[in-house]
MDAnalysis code that builds the backbone (N, CA, C; Angstrom):
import MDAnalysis as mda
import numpy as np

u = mda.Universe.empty(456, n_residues=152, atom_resindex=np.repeat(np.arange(152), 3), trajectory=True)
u.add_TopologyAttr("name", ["N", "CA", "C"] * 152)
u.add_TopologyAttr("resid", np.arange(1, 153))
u.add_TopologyAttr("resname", ["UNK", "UNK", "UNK", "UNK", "UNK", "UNK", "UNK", "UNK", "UNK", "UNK", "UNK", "UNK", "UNK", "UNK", "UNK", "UNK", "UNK", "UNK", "UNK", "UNK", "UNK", "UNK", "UNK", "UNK", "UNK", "UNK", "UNK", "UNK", "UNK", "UNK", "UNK", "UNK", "UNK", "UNK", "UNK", "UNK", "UNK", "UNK", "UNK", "UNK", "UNK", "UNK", "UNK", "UNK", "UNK", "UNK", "UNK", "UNK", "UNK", "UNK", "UNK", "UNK", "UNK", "UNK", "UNK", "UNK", "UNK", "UNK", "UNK", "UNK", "UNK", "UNK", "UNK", "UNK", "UNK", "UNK", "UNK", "UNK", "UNK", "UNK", "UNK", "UNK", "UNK", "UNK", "UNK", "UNK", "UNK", "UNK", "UNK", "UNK", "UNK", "UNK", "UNK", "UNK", "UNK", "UNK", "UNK", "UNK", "UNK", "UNK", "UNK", "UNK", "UNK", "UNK", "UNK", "UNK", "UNK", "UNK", "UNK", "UNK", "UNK", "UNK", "UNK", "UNK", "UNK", "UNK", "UNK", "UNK", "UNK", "UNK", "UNK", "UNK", "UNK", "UNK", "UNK", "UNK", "UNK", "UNK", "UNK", "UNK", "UNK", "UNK", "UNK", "UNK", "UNK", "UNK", "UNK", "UNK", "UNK", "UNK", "UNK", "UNK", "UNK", "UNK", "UNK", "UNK", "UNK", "UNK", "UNK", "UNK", "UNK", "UNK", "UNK", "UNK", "UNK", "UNK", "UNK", "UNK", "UNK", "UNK", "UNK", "UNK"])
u.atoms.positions = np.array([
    [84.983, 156.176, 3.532],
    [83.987, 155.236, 3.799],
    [83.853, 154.978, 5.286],
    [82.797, 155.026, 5.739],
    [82.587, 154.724, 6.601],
    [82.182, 152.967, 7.314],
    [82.365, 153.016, 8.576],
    [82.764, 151.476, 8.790],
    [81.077, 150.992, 9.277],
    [81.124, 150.001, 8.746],
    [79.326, 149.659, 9.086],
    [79.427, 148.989, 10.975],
    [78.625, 149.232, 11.656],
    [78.949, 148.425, 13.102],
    [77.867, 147.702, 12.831],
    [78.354, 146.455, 13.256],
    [77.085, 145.733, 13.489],
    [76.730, 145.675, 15.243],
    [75.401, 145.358, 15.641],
    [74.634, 145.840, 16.864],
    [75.326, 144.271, 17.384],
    [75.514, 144.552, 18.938],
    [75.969, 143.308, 19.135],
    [74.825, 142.763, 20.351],
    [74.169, 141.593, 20.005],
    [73.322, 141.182, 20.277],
    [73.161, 140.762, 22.377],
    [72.566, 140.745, 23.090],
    [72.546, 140.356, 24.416],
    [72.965, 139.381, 24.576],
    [73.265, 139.402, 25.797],
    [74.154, 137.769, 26.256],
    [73.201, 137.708, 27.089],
    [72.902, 136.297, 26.613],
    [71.274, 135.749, 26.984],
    [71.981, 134.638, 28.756],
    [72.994, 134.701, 28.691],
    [73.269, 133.532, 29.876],
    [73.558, 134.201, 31.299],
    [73.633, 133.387, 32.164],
    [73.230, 133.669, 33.745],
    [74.511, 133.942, 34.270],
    [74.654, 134.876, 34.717],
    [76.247, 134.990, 35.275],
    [76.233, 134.418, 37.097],
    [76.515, 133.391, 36.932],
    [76.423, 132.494, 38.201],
    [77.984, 132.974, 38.746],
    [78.639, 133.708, 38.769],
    [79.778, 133.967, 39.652],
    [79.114, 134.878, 41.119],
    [78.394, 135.660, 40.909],
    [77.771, 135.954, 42.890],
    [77.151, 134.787, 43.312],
    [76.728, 133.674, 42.566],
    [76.215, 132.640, 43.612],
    [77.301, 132.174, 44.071],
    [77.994, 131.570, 43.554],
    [79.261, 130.511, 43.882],
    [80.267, 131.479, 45.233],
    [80.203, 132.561, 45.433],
    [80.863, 133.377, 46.175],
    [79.839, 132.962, 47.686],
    [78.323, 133.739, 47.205],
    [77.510, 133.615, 48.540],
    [77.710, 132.032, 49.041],
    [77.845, 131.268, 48.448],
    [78.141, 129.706, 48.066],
    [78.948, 129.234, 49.408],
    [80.309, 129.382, 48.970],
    [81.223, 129.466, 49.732],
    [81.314, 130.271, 50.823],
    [80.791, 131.743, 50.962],
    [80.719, 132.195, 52.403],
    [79.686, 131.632, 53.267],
    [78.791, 130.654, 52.478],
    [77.813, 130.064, 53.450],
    [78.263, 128.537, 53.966],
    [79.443, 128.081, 53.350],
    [79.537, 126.780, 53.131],
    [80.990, 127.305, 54.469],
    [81.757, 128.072, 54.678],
    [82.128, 128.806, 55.310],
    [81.545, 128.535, 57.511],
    [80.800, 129.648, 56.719],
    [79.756, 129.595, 58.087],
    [79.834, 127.899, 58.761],
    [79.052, 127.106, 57.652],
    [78.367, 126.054, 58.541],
    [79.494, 125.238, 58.828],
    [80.958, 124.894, 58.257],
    [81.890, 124.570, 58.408],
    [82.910, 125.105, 59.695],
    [82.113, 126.338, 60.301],
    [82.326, 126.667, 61.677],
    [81.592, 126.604, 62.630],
    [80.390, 126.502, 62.202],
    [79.412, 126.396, 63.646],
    [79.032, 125.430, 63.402],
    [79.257, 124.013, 62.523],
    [78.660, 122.764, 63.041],
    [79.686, 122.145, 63.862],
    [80.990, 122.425, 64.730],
    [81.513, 121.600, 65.790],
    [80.820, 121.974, 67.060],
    [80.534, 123.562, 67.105],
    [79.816, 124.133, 67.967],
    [78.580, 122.879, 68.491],
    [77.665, 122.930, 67.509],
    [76.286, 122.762, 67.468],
    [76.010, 121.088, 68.346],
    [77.484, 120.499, 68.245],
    [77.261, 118.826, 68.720],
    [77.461, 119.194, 70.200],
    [77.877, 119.543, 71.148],
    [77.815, 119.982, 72.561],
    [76.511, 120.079, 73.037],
    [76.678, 118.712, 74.267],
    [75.607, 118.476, 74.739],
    [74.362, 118.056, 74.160],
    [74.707, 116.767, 73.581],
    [73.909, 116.068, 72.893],
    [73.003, 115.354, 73.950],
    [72.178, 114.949, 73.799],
    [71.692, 113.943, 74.881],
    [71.479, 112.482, 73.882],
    [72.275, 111.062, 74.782],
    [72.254, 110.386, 73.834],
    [71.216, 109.173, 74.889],
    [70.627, 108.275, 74.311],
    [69.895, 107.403, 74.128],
    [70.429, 105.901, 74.024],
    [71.436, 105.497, 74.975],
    [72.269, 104.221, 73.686],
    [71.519, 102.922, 73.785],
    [71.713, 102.109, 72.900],
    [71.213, 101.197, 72.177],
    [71.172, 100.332, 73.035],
    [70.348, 99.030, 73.187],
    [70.912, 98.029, 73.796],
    [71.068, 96.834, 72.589],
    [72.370, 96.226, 72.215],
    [72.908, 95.321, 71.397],
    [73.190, 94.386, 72.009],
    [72.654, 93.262, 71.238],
    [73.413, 91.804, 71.669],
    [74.602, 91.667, 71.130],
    [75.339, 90.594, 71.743],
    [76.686, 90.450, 71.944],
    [77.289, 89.041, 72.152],
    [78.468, 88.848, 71.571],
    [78.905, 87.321, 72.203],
    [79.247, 87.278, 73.386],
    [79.300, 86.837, 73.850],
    [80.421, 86.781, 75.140],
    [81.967, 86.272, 74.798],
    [82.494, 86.825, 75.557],
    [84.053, 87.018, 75.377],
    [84.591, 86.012, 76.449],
    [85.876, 84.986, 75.160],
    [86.115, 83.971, 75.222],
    [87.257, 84.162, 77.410],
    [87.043, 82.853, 78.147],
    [87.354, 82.893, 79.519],
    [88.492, 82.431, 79.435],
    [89.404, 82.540, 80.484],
    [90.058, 81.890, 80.819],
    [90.223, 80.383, 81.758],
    [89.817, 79.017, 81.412],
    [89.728, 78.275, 82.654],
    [90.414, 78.126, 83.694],
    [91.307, 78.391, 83.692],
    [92.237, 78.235, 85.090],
    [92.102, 79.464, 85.545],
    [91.320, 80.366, 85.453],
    [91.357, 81.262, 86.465],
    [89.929, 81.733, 86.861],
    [90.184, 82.193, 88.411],
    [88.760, 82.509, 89.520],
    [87.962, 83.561, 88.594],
    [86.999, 83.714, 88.690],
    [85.960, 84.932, 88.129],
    [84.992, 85.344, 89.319],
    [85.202, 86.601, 89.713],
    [84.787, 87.617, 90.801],
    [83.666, 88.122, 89.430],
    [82.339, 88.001, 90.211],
    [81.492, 89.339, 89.476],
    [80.735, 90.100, 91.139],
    [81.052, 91.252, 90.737],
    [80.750, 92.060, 91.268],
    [79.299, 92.615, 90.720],
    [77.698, 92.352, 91.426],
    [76.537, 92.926, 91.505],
    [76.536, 94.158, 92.168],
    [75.931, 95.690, 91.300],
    [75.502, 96.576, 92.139],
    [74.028, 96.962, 91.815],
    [73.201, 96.831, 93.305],
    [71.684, 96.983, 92.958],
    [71.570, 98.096, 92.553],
    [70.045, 98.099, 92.599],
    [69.475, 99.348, 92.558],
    [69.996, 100.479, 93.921],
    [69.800, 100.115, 94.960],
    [70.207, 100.905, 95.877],
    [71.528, 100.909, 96.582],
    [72.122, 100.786, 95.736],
    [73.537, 100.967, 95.624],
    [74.684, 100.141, 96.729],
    [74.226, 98.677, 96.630],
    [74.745, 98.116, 97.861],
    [75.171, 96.996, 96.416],
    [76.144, 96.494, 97.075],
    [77.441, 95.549, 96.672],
    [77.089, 94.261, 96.878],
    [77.098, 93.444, 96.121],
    [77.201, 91.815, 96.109],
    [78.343, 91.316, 95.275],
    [78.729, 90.544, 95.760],
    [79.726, 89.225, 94.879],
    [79.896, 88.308, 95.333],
    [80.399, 87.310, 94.203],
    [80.600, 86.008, 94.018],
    [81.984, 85.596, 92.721],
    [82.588, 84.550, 93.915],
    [83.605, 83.950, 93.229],
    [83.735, 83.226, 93.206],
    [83.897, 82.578, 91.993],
    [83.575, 81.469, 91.417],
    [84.200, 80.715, 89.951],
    [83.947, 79.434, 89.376],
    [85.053, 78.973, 88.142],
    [84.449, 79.854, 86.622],
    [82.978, 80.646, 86.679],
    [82.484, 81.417, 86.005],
    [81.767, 82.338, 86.067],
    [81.219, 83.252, 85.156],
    [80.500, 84.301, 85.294],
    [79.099, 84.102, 85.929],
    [78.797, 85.305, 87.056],
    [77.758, 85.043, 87.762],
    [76.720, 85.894, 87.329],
    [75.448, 84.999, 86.459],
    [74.675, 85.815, 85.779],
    [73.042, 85.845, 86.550],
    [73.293, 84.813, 87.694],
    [72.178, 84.365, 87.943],
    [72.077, 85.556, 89.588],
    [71.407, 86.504, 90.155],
    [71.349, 87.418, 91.209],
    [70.918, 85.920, 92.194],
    [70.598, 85.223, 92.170],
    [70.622, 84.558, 93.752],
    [71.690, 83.971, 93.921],
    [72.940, 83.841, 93.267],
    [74.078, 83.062, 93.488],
    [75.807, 83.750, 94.407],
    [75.030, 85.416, 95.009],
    [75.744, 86.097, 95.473],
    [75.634, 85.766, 97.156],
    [77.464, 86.025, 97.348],
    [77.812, 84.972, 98.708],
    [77.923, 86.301, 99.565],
    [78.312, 87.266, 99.192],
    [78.891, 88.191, 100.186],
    [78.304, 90.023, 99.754],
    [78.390, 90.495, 100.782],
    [77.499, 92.178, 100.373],
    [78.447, 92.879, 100.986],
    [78.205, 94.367, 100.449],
    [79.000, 95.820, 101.429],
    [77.530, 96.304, 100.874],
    [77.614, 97.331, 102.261],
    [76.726, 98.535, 101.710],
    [77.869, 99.817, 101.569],
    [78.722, 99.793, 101.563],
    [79.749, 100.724, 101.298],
    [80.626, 100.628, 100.058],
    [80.991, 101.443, 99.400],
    [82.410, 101.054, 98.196],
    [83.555, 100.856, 98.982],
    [83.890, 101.523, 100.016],
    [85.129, 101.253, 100.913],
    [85.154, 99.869, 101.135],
    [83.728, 99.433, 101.729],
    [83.856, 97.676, 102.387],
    [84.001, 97.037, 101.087],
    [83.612, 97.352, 99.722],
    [83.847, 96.296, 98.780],
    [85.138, 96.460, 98.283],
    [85.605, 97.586, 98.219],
    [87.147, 97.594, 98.040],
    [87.976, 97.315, 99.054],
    [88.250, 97.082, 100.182],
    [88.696, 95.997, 100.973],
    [88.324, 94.645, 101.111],
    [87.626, 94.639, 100.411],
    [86.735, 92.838, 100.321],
    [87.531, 92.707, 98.961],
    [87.424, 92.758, 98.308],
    [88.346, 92.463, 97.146],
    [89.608, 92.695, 97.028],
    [89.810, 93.624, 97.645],
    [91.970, 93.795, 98.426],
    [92.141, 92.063, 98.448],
    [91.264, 91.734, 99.540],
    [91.476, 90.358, 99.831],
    [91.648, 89.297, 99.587],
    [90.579, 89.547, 98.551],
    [90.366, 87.921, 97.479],
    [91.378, 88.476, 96.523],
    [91.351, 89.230, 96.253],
    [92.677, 89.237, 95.276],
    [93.966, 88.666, 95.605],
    [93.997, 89.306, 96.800],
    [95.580, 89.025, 97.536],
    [95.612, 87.537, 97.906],
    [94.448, 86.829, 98.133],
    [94.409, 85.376, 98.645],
    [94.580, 84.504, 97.096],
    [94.223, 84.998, 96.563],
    [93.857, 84.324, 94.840],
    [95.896, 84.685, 93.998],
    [96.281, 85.480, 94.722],
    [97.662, 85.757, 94.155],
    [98.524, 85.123, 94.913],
    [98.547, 84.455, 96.149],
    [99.400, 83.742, 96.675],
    [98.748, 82.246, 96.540],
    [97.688, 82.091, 96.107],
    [97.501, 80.311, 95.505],
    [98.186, 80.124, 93.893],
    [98.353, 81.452, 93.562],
    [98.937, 81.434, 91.936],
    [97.393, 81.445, 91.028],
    [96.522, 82.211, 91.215],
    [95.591, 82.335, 90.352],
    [95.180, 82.962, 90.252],
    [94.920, 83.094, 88.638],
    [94.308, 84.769, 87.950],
    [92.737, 85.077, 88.299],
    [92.530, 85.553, 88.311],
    [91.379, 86.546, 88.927],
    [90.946, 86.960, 87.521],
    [89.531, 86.986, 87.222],
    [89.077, 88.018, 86.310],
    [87.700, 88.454, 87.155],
    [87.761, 89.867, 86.838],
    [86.776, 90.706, 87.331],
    [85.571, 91.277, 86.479],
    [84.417, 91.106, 87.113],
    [83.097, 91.524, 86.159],
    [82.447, 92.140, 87.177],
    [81.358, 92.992, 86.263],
    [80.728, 94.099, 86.779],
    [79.481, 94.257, 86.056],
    [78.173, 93.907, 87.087],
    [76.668, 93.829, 86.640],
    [76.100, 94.793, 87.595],
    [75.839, 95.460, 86.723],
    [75.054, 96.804, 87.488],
    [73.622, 97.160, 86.916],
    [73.004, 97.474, 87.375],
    [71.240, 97.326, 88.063],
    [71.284, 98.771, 86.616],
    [70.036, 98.254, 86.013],
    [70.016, 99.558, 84.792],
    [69.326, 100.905, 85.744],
    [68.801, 100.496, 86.902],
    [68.682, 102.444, 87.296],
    [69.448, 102.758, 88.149],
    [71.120, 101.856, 88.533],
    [71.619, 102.481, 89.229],
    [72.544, 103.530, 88.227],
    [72.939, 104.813, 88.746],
    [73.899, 106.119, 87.570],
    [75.109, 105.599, 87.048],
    [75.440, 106.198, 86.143],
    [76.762, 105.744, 85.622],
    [77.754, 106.332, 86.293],
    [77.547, 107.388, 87.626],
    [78.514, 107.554, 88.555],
    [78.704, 106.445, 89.601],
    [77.727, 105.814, 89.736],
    [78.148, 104.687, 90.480],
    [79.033, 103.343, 90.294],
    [78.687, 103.181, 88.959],
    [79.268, 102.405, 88.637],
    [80.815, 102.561, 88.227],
    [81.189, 103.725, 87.866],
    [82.551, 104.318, 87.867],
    [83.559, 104.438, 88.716],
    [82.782, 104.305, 90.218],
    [82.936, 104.568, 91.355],
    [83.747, 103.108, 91.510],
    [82.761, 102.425, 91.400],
    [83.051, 101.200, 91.951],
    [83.930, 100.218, 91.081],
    [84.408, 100.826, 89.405],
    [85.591, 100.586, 88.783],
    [86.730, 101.392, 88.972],
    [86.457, 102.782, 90.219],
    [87.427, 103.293, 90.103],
    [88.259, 102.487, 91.887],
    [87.192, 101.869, 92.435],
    [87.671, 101.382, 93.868],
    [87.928, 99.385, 93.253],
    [87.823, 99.211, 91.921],
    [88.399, 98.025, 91.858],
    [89.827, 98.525, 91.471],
    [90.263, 99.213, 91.115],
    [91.380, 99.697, 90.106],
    [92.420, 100.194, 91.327],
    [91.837, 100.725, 92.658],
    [92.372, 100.745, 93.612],
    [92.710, 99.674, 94.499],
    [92.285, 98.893, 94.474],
    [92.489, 97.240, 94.904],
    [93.418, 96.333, 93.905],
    [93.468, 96.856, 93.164],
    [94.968, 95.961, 92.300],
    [94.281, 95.905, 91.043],
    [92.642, 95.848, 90.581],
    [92.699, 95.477, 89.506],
    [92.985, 96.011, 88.228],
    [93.278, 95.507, 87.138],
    [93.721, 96.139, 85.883],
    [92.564, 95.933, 84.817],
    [92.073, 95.004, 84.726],
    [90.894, 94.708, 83.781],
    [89.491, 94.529, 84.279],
    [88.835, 94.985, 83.753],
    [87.246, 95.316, 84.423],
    [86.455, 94.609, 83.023],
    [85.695, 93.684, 83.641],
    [84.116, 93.144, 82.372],
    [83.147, 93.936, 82.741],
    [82.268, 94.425, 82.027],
    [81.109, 94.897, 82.109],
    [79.888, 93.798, 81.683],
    [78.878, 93.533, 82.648],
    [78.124, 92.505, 82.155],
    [76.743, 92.677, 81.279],
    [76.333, 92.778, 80.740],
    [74.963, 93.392, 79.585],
    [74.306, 92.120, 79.849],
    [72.928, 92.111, 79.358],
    [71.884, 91.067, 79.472],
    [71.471, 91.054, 77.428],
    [70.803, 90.333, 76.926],
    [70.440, 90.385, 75.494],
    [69.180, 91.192, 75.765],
    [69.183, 92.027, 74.503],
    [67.312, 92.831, 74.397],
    [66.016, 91.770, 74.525],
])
């Protein structure tokens, strides 16, 4: 006797194993060239309001103004100087303002009083300037630098 075969019918379903492969070699890829791709972003930053950050009263507050054309003002005083006509003294140099503040520092440390330092800088002066002139406070003794913002 012979054996009857029965016909064995198509397999009607999708063999999804080459996607899941191309899948992963693509998932691959972008998992290497998206650290690439963030270099040299150009960023835009926000301007946010903000509280102001709580003072110390017993101690002097130096804010340091830099204009637009890159000349030096300050004022020291029992608080923050937000108002531009209330500046006592100028450099047109970073050298003269970092020896101008050698000073008041050094005079403000032998009366026994803390110093806090702020920094209002003119929105078209560069952010090399202003670096400049935290890197010539930092050379004058200081350790802590405010940055001053205005509200939107």
């Amino acid at each position: 006797m012979s054996r009857v075969r029965k016909k064995r019918k198509p397999v009607a379903e999708m063999n999804v194993v080459p996607y899941i492969d191309v899948m992963l070699v693509l998932l691959v890829i972008f998992m290497v060239t998206a650290p690439m791709l963030n270099q040299g972003v150009k960023v835009d930053l926000p301007k946010v309001s903000s509280e102001a950050l709580p003072q110390d009263n017993d101690s002097q507050v130096l804010t340091i103004s830099i204009k637009a054309d890159k000349t030096y003002f300050w004022n020291l005083g029992s608080e923050v100087d937000t108002d531009a006509g209330k500046t006592t003294e100028k450099a047109l140099t970073l050298a003269e303002m970092t020896s101008s503040v050698t000073k008041i520092l050094n005079q403000s440390r032998t009366q026994g009083k803390q110093t806090q330092v702020f920094i209002r800088g003119d929105k078209s002066v560069d952010y090399g300037s202003v670096m400049a002139a935290m890197g010539g406070l930092q050379q004058a003794g200081v350790g802590n630098v405010g940055l001053i913002t205005e509200a939107p």
